[in-house]
N, C-alpha and C positions, 0 to 999 in steps of 0.2 A: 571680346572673347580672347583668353592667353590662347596664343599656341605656341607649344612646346613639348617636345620629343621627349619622351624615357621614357629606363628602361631600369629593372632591378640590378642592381651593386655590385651579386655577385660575379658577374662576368670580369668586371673590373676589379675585382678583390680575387680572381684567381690569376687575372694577369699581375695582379702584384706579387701575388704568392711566387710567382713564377720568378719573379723578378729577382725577388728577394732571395731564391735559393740558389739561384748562376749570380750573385751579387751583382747585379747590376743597378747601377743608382739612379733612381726615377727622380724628377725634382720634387720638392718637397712639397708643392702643392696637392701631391695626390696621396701624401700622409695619412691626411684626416678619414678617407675611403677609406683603410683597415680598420677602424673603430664604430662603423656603421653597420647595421645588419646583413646579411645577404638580401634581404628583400626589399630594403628600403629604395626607395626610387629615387635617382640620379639623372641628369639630363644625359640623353640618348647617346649625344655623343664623345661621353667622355672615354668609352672603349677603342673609340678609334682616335681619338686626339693621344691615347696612350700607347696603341701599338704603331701610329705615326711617330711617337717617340720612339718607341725600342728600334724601330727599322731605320731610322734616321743615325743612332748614335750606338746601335750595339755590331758586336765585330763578327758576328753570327750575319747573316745574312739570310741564312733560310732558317730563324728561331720558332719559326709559326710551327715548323713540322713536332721540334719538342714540346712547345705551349699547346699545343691542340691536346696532350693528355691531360691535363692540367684542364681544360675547357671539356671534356669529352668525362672524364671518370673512368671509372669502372663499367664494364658492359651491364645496361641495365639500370645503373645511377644517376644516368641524365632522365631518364623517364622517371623513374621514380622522383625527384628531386623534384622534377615541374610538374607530378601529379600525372602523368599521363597514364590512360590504364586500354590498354584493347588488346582484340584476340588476333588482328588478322592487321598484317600492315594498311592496306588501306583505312582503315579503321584508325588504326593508330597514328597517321597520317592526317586523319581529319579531327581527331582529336587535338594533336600537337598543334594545327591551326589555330584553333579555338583557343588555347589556353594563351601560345605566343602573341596574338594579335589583341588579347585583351589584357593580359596581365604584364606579357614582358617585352613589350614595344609598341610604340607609336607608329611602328609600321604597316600600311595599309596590305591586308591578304585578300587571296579571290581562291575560291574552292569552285571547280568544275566538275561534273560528273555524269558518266555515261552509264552504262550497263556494263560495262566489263572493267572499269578505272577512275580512279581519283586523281584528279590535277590539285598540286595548290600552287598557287602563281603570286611572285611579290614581284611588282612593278618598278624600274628603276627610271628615274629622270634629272642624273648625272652620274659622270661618269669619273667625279672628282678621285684619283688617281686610290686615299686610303678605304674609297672604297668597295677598293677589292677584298680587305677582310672582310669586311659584312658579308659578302658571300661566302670565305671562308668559313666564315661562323655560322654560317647556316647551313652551311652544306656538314660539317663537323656535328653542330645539334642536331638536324635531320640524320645524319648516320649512326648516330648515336641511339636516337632515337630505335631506329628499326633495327639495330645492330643485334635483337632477338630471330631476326627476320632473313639476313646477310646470308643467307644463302637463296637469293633472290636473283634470279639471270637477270640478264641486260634486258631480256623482252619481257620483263614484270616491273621494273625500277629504268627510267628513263630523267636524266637531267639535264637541264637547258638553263644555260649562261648569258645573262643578258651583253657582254662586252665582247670582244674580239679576243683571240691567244694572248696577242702582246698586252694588252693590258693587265693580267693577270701574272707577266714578266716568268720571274722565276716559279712561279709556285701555278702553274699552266697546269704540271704534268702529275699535279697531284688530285686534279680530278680526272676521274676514269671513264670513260664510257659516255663522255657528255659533249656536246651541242653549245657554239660559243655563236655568239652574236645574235641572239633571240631575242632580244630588247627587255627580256624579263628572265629574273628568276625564277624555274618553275621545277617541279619534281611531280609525276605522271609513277603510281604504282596500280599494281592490276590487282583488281579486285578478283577476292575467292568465287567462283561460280555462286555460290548457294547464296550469300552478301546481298539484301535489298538495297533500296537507297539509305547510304550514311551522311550527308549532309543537310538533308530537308532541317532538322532538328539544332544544327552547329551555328551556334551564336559567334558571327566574326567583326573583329573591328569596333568592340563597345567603347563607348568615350570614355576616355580617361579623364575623371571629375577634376573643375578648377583646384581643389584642394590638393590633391594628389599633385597636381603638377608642381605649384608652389611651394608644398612640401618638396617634393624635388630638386626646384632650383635653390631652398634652403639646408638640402643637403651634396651641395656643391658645395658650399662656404665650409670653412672650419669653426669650431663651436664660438670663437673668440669675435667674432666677423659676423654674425648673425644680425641680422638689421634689415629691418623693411627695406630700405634703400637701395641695399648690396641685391638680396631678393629680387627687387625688380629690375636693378640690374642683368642678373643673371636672365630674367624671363623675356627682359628686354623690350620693359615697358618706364614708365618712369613710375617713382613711388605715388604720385596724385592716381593716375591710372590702376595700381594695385590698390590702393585703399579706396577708390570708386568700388573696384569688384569685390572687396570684400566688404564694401557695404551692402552690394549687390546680394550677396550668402548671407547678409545677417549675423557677419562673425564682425564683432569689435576689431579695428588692428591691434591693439596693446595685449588683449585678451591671445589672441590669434600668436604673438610672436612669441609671448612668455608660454602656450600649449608648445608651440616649434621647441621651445629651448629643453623646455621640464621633458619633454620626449627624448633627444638626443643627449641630456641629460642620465636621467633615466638606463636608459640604455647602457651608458660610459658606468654609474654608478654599478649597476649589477653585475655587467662584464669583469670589472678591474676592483670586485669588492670591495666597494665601497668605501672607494680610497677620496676619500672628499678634500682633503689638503690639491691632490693632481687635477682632480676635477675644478675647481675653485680657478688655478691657474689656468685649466687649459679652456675655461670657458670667460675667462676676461675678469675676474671678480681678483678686488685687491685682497678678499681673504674669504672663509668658508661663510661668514652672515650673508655675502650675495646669496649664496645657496638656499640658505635655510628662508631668506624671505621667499625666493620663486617659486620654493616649496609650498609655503604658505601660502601663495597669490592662486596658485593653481590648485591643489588638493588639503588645504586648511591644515596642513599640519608638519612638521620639520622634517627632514630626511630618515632622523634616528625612529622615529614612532612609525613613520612610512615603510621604514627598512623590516617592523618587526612586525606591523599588518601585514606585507607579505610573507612573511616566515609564517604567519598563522592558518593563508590560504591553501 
């Protein structure tokens, strides 16, 4: 069984946006992440191996307070974005659960519930120093989340820090109203009187399929660098061990790595119209024939005919 953590892209594609408009120069390894969808999945922790850089080498010290708009949106635009829909924050509370723990992280949630509130609790079992943004980030998407709702006293919205002050250093004093050294992450809202139970029904912690994950750790690599090898590198198995499990799925490897390529392919073609000279290079091929074969291997036919079947859709 792989295990391995992710989570979708865009988190990390708005800290670059960010990055990119205070000019700050990220190394170049994390390039290739702006050319990828927002939803494509990435290993978990490449959002904090990134803001471990900005805190390391930018001259800003407290950059989280400006990045958090940039992660946050618009009031109303983090819910909508992750699909969230409810009428009452508890509600929307146990919603956000259900979508975060299945679609946009491999982080383990726990939803409690009485008659008068909803707990959701993420568990923490290290206290390795970058990650105090994760709680940043989740306290940021949760506020966002119910930021319909912000006019909610202390005695309806309740939040508990699993670390101590100091660990949280400078950026302590920007949660409000909260509870440090709980061994968990938790956020407690009080449910509307008239409110039955809302969690019987909330699907939490669904497995994230081997496929998915593999796709993930092959959308680490940059298009050039794609290879079973590098893949199981990143999943951190060896390649004998990845092509066991994917005999295990009944997916070919050859078959399996040219679907990886034709998709991040794919993607680059439509975004950057279908500039196939940029593509060719930036996917390792000494000229456009690479192209037009993997086209052919995957979907029977060249780029130019494939281009003009979706025009027809």
């Amino acid at each position: 069984m792989i295990k391995y953590s992710v989570r979708p892209a865009a988190s990390t594609q708005r800290l670059l946006t960010y990055c990119d408009d205070i000019r700050f120069s990220m190394p170049k390894s994390f390039d290739h992440f702006k050319n990828l969808d927002s939803t494509d999945l990435i290993s978990g922790q490449t959002i904090f191996t990134a803001l471990d850089t900005v805190e390391k080498h930018s001259e800003d010290k407290f950059f989280y307070y400006e990045l958090e708009s940039y992660i946050q949106g618009n009031e109303g635009s983090m819910a909508k974005h992750l699909g969230v829909q409810a009428k009452t924050p508890a509600a929307m509370l146990a919603c956000f659960a259900s979508i975060y723990s299945s679609k946009l992280s491999s982080t383990k949630l726990q939803l409690l519930e009485t008659d008068s509130e909803v707990k959701l609790i993420s568990q923490r079992f290290s206290n390795h120093a970058v990650l105090k943004y994760g709680d940043l980030m989740l306290h940021t998407t949760i506020k966002s989340i119910l930021s319909p709702f912000m006019t909610l006293s202390s005695q309806d919205l309740n939040i508990e820090l699993p670390f101590d002050k100091r660990f949280y250093g400078k950026y302590a004093d920007k949660f409000e109203t909260v509870y440090f050294d709980t061994n968990a992450f938790s956020i407690t809202v009080a449910k509307h009187p008239s409110e039955g139970r809302l969690i019987e029904k909330v699907s939490l912690n669904s497995s994230i399929p081997t496929l998915h994950k593999i796709n993930a750790a092959a959308n680490m690599l940059p298009p050039d660098k794609l290879s079973l090898n590098n893949i199981a590198f990143n999943l951190g198995c060896s390649e004998r061990q990845l092509l066991k499990t994917l005999h295990t799925l009944s997916m070919p490897a050859t078959a399996t790595l040219q679907h990886i390529k034709f998709q991040r392919l794919k993607s680059q073609l439509i975004r950057e119209k279908w500039n196939l000279k940029k593509a060719a290079i930036d996917f390792g091929y000494n000229d456009q024939s690479g192209l037009t074969k993997l086209f052919k291997n995957v979907v029977g036919v060249p780029p130019s005919e494939y281009r003009k079947n979706l025009a027809a859709l």
